[in-house]
C-alpha positions in Angstrom: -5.3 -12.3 37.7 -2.1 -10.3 38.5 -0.2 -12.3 35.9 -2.5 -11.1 33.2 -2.7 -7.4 35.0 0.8 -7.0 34.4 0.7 -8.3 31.0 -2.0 -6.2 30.0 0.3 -3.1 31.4 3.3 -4.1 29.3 2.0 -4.5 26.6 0.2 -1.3 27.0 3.4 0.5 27.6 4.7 -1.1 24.5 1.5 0.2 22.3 2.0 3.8 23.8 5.6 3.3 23.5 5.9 2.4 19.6 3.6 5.2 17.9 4.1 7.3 14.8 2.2 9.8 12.4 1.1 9.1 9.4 2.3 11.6 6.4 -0.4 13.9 5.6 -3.2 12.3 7.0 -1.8 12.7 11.0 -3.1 9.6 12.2 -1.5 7.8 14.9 -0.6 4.3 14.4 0.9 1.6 16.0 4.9 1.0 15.4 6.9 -2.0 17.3 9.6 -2.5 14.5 12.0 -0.5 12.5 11.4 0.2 9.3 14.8 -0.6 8.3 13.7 -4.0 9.5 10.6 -4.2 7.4 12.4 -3.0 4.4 14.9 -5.7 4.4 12.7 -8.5 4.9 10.3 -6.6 1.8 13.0 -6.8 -0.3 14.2 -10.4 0.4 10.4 -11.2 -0.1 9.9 -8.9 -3.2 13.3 -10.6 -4.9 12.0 -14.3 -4.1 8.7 -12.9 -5.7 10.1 -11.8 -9.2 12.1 -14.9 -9.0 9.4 -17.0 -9.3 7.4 -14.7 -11.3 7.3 -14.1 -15.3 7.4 -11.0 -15.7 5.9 -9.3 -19.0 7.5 -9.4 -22.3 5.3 -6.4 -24.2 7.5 -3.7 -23.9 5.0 -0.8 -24.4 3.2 -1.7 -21.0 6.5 -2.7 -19.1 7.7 1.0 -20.2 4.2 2.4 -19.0 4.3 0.7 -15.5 7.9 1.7 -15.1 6.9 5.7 -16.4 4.2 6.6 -14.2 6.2 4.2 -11.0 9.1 7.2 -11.8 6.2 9.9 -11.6 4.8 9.0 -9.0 8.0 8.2 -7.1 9.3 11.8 -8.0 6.2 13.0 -6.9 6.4 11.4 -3.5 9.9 12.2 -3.1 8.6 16.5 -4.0 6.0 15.9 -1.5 8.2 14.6 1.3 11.0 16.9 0.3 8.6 20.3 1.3 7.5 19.0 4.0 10.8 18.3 5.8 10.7 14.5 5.8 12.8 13.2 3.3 14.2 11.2 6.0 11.7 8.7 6.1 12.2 8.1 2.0 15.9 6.2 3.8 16.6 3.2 2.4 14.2 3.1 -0.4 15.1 1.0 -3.7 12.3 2.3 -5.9 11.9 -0.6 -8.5 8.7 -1.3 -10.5 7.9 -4.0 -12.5 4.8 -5.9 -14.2 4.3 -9.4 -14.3 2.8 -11.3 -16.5 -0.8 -12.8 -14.8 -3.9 -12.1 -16.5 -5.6 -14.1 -13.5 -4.4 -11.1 -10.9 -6.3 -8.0 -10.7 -3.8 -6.8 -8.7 -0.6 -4.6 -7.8 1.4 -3.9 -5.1 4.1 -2.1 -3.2 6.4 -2.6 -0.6 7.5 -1.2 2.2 10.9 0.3 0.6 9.0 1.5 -2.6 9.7 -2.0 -4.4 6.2 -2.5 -6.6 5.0 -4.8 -8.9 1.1 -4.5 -11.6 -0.2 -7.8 -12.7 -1.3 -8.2 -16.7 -4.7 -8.3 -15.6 -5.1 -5.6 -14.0 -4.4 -3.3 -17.4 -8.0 -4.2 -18.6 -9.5 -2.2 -16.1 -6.6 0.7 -15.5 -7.3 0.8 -19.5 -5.3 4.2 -19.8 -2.1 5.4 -18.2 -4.0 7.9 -15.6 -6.2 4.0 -14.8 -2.7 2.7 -14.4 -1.6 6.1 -12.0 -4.5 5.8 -9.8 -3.6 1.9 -8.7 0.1 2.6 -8.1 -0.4 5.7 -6.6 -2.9 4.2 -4.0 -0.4 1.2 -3.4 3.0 3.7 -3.3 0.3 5.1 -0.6 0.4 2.1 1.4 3.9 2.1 1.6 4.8 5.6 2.6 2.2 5.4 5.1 4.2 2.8 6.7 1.2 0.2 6.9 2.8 -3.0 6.4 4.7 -1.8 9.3 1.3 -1.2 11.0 -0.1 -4.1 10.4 3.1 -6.3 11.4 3.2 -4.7 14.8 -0.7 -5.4 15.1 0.0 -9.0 14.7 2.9 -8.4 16.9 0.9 -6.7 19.6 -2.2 -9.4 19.7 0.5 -12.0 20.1 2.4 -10.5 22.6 5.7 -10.6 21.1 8.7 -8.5 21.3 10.2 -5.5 19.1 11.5 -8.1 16.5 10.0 -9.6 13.2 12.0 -12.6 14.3 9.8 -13.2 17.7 6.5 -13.0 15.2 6.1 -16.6 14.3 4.2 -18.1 11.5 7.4 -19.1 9.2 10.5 -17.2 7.5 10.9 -13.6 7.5 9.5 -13.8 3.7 6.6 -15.8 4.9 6.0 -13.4 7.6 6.2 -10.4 5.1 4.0 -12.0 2.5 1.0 -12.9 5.1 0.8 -9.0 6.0 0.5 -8.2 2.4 -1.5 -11.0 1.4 0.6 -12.3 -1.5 -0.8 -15.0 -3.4 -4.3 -14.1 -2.1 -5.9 -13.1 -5.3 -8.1 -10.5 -6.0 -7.5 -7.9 -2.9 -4.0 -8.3 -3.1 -3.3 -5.9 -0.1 -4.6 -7.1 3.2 -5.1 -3.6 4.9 -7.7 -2.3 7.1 -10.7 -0.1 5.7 -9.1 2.7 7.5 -5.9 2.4 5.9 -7.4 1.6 2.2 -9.0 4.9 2.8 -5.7 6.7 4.1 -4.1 5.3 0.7 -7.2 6.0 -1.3 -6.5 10.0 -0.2 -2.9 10.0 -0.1 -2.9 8.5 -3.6 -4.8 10.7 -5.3 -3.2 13.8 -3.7 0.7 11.3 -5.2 -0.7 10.8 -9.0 -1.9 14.6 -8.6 1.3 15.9 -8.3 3.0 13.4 -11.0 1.0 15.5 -13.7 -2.3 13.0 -13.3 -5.5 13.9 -13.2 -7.0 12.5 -9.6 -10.6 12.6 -11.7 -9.9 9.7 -13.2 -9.8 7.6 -9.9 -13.9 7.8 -10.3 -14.2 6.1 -13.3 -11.6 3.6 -12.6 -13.0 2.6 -9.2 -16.6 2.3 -11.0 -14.4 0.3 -13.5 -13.3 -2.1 -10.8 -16.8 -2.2 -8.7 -18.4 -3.4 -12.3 -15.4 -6.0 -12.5 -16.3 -7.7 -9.4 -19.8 -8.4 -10.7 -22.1 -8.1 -7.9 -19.3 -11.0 -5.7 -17.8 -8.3 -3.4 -18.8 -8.7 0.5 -21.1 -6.4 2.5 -19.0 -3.3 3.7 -19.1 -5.0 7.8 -17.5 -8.3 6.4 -14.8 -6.7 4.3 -11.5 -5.6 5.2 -11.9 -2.8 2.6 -14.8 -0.1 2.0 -17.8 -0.9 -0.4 -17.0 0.1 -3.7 -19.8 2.7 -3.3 -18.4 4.2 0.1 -14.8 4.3 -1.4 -16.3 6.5 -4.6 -17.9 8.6 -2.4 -14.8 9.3 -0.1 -13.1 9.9 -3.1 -14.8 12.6 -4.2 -15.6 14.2 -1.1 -11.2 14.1 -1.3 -11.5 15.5 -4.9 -10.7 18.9 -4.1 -8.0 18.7 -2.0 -6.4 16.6 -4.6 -7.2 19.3 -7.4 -4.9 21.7 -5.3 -1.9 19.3 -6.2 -3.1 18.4 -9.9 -0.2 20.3 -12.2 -1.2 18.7 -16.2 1.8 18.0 -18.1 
């Protein structure tokens, strides 16, 4: 009993310990590793990725991903720059690229601003403000830190230390791809409702400022619910929200997005 007493307090101490703020949201999360660290094993991970990947040949939607990636990351970079905390953009090697998958529904990016759309995702984006409201919701992710977040969860319910390398479960790669789910399929990113929601807001408030107009997350998300045909889990089993709960949180979000929204 006192063994696990005084494991329970270190690893309480470590929790309170290893705590940061999310960007514009202001929600605490949980932070055991550098991001530094992350950010080098995302982009070992990311290059191993394209290398096994094919990435697209048409040109017109390879320059699209790659046009609104440089909006949005100029956006992000605007955003941080006001508010002081340019800082935490250090390190990042913005790179964005689309693979050529029309089984995968799917994008991604990494902790570092590395970021890759799958071919069949661009029937349902359909448009260039479709294709702003998925990276700007998966940019999101990664400069709210929660691959980070979700790392140091793992880290925390296996009692480990402050290192990716103590996390077991294979190579630093490995480790890397698990958190994002790569190779899962459809629902690419493994996050928690609560931080799909955090990148559903931050998102819209990223693509607003790159000259997008946040509106168009509605349609695409009622685009995406009518994809899944009915298949999609009950809300309580999902890692993500209902498609109906994340339209409504969207809108209810609308406005403060509009304050951002500047149409080129």
């Amino acid at each position: 009993m006192k063994l696990f007493r005084n494991v329970f307090v270190s690893l309480a101490l470590l929790v309170a310990a290893g705590c940061s703020t999310v960007p514009i949201t202001g929600r605490r999360q949980l932070s055991l590793v550098s991001d530094q660290e992350v950010m080098t094993m995302s982009f070992q991970a990311y290059d191993d990725l394209m290398k096994k990947s094919k990435l697209s040949s048409n040109a017109t939607q390879t320059a699209m991903v790659k046009r609104v990636g440089q909006r949005i990351q100029g956006a992000v970079e605007s955003f941080m720059r006001q508010q002081g905390a340019s800082e935490q953009l250090a390190g990042y090697q913005w790179e964005f690229n689309l693979i050529d998958d029309a089984s995968q529904q799917n994008a991604f990016a990494m902790a570092g601003g590395k970021t890759a759309v799958y071919t069949g995702l661009l029937p349902i984006t359909q448009n260039e403000t479709g294709l702003a409201v998925v990276m700007g919701h998966e940019i999101a992710h990664a400069i709210a830190k929660h691959s980070n977040e979700r790392i140091s969860q793992q880290m925390a319910a296996q009692g480990v230390g402050s290192s990716l390398g103590a996390l077991g479960g294979g190579t630093s790669a490995q480790i890397i791809n698990t958190a994002y789910g790569i190779g899962a399929g459809v629902g690419l990113m493994k996050f928690g409702r609560t931080q799909e929601s955090e990148a559903d807001r931050l998102g819209l408030i990223f693509m607003a400022m790159a000259g997008y107009n946040p509106e168009g997350a509605v349609s695409f998300w009622q685009r995406m619910a009518a994809a899944s045909n009915g298949q999609s889990p009950p809300e309580f089993l999902s890692t993500h929200p209902s498609n109906e709960t994340r339209i409504s949180d969207i809108q209810k979000n609308m406005p403060e997005a509009k304050k951002y929204y500047n149409a080129r």
